[in-house]
C-alpha positions as CSV (number, residue, x, y, z in Angstrom):
1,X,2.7,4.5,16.2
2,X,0.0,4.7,18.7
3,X,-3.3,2.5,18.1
4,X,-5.7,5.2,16.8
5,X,-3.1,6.4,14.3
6,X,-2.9,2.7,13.0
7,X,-6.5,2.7,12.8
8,X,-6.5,5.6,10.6
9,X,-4.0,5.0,8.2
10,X,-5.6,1.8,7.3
11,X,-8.1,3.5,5.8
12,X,-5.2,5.1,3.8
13,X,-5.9,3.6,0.7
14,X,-9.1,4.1,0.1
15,X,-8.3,7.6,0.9
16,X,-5.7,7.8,-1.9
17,X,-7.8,5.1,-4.0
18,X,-4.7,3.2,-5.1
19,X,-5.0,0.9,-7.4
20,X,-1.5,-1.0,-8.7
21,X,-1.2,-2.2,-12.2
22,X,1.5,-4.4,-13.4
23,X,3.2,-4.2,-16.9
24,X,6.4,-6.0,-16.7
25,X,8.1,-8.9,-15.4
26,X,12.1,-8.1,-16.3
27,X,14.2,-10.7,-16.4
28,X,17.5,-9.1,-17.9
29,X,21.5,-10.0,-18.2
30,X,24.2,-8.4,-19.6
31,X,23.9,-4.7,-20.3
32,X,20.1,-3.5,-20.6
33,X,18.6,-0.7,-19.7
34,X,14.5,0.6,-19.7
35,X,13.7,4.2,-20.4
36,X,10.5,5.2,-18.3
37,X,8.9,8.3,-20.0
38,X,6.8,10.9,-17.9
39,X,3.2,9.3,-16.5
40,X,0.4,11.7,-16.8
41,X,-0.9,13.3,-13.3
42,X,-1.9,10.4,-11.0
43,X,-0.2,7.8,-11.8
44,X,2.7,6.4,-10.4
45,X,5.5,4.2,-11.4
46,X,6.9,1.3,-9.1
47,X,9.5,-1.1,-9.3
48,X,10.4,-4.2,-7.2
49,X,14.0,-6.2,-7.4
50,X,13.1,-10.1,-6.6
51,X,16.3,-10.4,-8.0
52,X,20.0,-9.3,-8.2
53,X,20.8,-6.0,-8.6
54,X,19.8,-2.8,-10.9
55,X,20.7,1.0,-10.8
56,X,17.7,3.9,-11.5
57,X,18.7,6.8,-13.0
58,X,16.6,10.2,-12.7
59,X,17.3,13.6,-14.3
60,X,19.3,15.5,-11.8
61,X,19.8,13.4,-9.6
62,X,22.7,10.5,-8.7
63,X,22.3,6.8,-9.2
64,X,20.9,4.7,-6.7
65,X,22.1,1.2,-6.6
66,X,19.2,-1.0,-5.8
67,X,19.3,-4.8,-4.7
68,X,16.7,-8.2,-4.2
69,X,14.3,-7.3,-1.9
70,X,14.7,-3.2,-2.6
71,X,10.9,-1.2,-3.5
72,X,10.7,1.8,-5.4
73,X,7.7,4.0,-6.0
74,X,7.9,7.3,-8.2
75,X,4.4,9.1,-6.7
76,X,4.6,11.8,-9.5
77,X,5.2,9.1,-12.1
78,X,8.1,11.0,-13.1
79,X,10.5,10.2,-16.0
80,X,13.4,7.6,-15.2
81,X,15.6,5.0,-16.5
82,X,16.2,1.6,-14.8
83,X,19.4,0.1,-16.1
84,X,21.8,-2.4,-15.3
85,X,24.2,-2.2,-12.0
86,X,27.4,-2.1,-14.3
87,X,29.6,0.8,-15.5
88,X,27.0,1.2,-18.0
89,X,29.5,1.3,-21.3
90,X,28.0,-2.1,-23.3
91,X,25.7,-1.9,-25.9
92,X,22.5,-3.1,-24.2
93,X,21.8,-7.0,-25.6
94,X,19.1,-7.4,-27.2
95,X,15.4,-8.5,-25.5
96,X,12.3,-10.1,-26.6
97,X,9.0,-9.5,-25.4
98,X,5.8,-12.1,-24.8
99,X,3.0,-11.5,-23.6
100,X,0.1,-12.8,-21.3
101,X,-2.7,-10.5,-21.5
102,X,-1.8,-7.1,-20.7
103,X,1.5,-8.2,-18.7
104,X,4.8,-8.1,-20.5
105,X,7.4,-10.8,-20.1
106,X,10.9,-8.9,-20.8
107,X,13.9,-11.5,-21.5
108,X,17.1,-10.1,-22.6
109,X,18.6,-12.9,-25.2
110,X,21.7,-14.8,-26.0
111,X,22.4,-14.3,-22.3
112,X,21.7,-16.0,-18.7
113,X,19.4,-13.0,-16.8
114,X,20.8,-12.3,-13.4
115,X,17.8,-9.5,-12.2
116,X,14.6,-9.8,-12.1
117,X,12.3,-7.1,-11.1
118,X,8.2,-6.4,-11.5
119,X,7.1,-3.2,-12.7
120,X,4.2,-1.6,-13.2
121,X,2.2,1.5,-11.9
122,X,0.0,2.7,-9.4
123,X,-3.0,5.0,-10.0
124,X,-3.9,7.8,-7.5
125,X,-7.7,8.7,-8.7
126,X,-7.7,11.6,-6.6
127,X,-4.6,13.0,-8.1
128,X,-4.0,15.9,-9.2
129,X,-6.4,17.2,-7.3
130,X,-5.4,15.7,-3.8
131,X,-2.4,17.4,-2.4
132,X,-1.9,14.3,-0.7
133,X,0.0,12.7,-3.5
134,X,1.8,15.7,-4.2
135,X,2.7,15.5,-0.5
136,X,4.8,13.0,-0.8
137,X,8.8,12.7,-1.6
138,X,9.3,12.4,-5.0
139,X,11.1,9.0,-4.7
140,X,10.0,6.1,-1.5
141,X,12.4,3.6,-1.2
142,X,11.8,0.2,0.8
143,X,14.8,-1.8,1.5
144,X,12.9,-4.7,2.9
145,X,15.9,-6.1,4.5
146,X,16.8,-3.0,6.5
147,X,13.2,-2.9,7.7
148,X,12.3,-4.5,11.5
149,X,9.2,-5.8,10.7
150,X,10.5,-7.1,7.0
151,X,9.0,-10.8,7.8
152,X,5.6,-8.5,7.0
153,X,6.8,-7.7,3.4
154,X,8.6,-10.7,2.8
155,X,5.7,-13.4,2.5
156,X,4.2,-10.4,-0.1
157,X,7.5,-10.1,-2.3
158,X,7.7,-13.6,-2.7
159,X,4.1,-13.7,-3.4
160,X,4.4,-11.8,-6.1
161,X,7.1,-13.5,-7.9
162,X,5.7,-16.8,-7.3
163,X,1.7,-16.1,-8.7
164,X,4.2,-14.4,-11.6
165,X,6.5,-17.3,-12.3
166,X,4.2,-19.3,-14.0
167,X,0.8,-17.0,-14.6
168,X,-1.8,-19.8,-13.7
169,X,-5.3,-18.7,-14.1
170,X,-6.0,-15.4,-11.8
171,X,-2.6,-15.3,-10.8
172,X,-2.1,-11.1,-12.5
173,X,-5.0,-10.5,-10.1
174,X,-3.9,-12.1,-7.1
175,X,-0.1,-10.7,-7.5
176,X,-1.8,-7.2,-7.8
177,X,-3.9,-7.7,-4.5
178,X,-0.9,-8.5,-3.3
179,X,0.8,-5.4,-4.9
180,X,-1.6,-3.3,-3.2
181,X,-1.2,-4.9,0.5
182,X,2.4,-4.5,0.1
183,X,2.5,-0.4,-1.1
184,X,-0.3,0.0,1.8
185,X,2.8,-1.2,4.4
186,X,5.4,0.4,2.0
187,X,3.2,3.9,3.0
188,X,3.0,3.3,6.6
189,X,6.9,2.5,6.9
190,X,7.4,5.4,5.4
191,X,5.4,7.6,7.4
192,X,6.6,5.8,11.0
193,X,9.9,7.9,9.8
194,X,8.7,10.8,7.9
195,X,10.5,14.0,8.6
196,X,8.1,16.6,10.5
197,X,8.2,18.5,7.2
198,X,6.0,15.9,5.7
199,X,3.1,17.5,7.7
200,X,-0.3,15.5,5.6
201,X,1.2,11.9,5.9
202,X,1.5,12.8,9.6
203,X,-1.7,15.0,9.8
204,X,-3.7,12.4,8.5
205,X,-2.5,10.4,11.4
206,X,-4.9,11.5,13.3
207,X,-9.0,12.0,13.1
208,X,-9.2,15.7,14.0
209,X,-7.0,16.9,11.7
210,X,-7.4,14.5,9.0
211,X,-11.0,16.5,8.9
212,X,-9.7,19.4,8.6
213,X,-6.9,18.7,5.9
214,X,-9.6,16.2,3.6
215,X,-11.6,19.6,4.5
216,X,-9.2,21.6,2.7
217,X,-7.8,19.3,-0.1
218,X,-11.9,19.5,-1.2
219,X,-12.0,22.7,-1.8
220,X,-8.8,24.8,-1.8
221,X,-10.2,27.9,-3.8
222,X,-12.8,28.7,-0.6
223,X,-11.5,31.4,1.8
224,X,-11.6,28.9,4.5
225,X,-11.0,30.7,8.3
226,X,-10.4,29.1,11.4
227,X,-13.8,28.4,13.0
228,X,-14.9,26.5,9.6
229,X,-11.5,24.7,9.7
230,X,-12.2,23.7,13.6
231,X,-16.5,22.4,12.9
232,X,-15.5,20.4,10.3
233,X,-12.7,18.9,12.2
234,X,-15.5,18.6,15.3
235,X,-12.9,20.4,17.4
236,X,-12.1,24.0,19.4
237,X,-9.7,26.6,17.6
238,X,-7.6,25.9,20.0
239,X,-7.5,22.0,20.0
240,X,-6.8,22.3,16.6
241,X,-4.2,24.5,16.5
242,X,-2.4,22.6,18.8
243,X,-2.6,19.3,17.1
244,X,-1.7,21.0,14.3
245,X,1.6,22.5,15.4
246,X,2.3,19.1,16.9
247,X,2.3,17.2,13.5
248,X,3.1,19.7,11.0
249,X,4.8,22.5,13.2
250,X,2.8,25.0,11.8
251,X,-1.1,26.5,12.2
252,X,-4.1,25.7,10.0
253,X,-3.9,28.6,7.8
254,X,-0.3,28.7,7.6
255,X,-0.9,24.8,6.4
256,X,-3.7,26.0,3.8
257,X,-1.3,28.7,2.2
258,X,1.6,25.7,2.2
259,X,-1.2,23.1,0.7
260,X,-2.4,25.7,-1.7
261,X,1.4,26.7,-3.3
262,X,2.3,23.1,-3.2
263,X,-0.7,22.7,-5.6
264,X,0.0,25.3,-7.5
265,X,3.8,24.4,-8.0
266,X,2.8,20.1,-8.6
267,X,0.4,21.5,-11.3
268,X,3.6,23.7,-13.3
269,X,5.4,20.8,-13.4
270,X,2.5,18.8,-14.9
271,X,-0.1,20.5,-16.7
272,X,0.3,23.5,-19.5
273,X,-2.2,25.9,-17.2
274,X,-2.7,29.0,-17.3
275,X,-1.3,31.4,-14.9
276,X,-4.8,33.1,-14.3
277,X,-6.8,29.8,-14.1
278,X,-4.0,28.4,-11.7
279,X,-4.4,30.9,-9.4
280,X,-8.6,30.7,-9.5
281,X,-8.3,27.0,-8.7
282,X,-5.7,27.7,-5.6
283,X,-7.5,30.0,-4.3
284,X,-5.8,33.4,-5.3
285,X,-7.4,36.5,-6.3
286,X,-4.6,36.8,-9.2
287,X,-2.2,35.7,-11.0
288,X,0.1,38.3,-9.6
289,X,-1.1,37.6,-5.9
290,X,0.0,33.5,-6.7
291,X,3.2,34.8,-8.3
292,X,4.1,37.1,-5.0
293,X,3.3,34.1,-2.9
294,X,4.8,31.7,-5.0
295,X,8.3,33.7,-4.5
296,X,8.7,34.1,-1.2
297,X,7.7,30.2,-0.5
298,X,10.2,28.9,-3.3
299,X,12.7,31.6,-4.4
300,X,11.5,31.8,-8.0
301,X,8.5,33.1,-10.0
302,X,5.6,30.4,-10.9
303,X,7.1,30.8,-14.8
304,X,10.5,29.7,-13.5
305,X,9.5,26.4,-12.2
306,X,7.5,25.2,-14.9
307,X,10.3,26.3,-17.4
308,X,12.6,24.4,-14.9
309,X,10.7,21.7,-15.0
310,X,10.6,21.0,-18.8
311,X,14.4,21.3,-18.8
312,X,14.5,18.8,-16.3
313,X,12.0,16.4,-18.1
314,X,13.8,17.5,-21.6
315,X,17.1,16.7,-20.0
């Protein structure tokens, strides 16, 4: 990543005002597992192993066997279950709960723990509103020790655990400064190998069209064309359709009809709106005019994914 993108995704979390709160440290042996019910929009879940081993389980999707040193963030806050890294068959052993201030210590009993892991959430203030949360996968995983620059995340991990082993005065605070350091590299791993189909993490890469995606993120519902697009990026038409078929592969407006569904669809899965309202605040005429848009970009009818979506949630 060149010097001027690094420069600009520093400012990345101030942009996504991210701010981490931690609500448990789990120190659990035997069979446990902890059920993780949907976070309303703009909030994420996170979870880091300092120790041993643990599986996370997701609706519809397969385990993932997670080890020390392993980071998980859930952007969407979505429902999941983080259980032990056996065949899962034990009755879970009992675990008592203490706490200092608003952090939970979680210790299963009549047993030695052999994981330990932090967890907590991170708020996105600008979320739902920001597609640039919605923009992102709907699981990042961090294997630190798979990463080339992991002597950057492993001072933070450790960190962490230690200002957490013993909670001395300020410690909550200084593990969640830390917290946030650490998700501010976890995001800028992740977009040094981003697919091209992740188009804002890459777009904001960059000043010019950063402007013009912030541009549109403000105000989806205006009938934005291509010279308004290219002043508030402070660039030509044509500069800017260029640097955005570079990052994203496709042109500003095709990008503002892609932000706009992926609004749309993010909103189904998370907030009882109505159709007509939905397609005001998108920027569609209709509700029929979202729905015929809506089907050609994902195959199904705006209905259909939210009533997907609360089978997947129910499931």
């Amino acid at each position: 990543m060149d010097t001027k993108a690094e420069d600009v995704l520093s400012g990345l979390a101030p942009l996504l005002r991210v701010r981490p709160h931690l609500d448990d440290v789990c120190r659990f042996g035997g069979a446990w597992a902890a059920i993780h019910e949907p976070e309303p929009a703009g909030q994420a879940y996170f979870h880091i192993v300092t120790r041993g081993r643990a599986t996370l389980q997701r609706p519809g999707s397969e385990p993932l066997h997670l080890a020390a040193g392993d980071i998980l963030l859930l952007p969407r806050g979505d429902a999941h279950t983080m259980r032990d890294a056996g065949p899962n068959a034990q009755p879970p052993v009992p675990v008592g709960v203490r706490h200092h201030g608003t952090l939970r210590f979680k210790t299963s009993l009549g047993t030695e723990p052999d994981v330990e892991l932090v967890c907590g959430r991170l708020r996105f203030e600008a979320a739902p509103q920001s597609l640039i949360v919605a923009a992102l996968p709907d699981l990042v995983v961090l294997r630190v020790g798979e990463q080339p620059l992991s002597t950057r995340f492993h001072p933070l991990l450790v960190g962490i655990r230690e200002e957490l082993s013993d909670v001395q005065a300020g410690a909550v605070a200084i593990a969640e400064n830390l917290a946030s350091a650490l998700f501010m590299l976890m995001l800028r791993a992740h977009l040094d190998t981003a697919a091209p189909a992740e188009g804002v993490l890459r777009l904001l890469a960059q000043r010019m069209t950063a402007q013009a995606v912030l541009a549109m993120v403000g105000d989806p519902r205006r009938a934005w064309t291509l010279d308004e697009l290219a002043s508030a990026a402070a660039a030509s038409r044509a500069s800017l359709v260029r640097a955005f078929r570079k990052a994203a592969g496709v042109a500003p407006l095709a990008f503002l009809t892609d932000l706009r569904l992926g609004l749309a669809h993010h909103r189904l899965q998370t907030q009882p709106i109505p159709l007509d309202r939905l397609a005001d605040e998108v920027g569609y005429q209709s509700a029929a005019a979202l729905s015929r848009a809506f089907l050609r970009k994902y195959g199904l009818r705006p209905g259909q994914a939210r009533h997907g979506a609360h089978a997947a949630a129910s499931a």
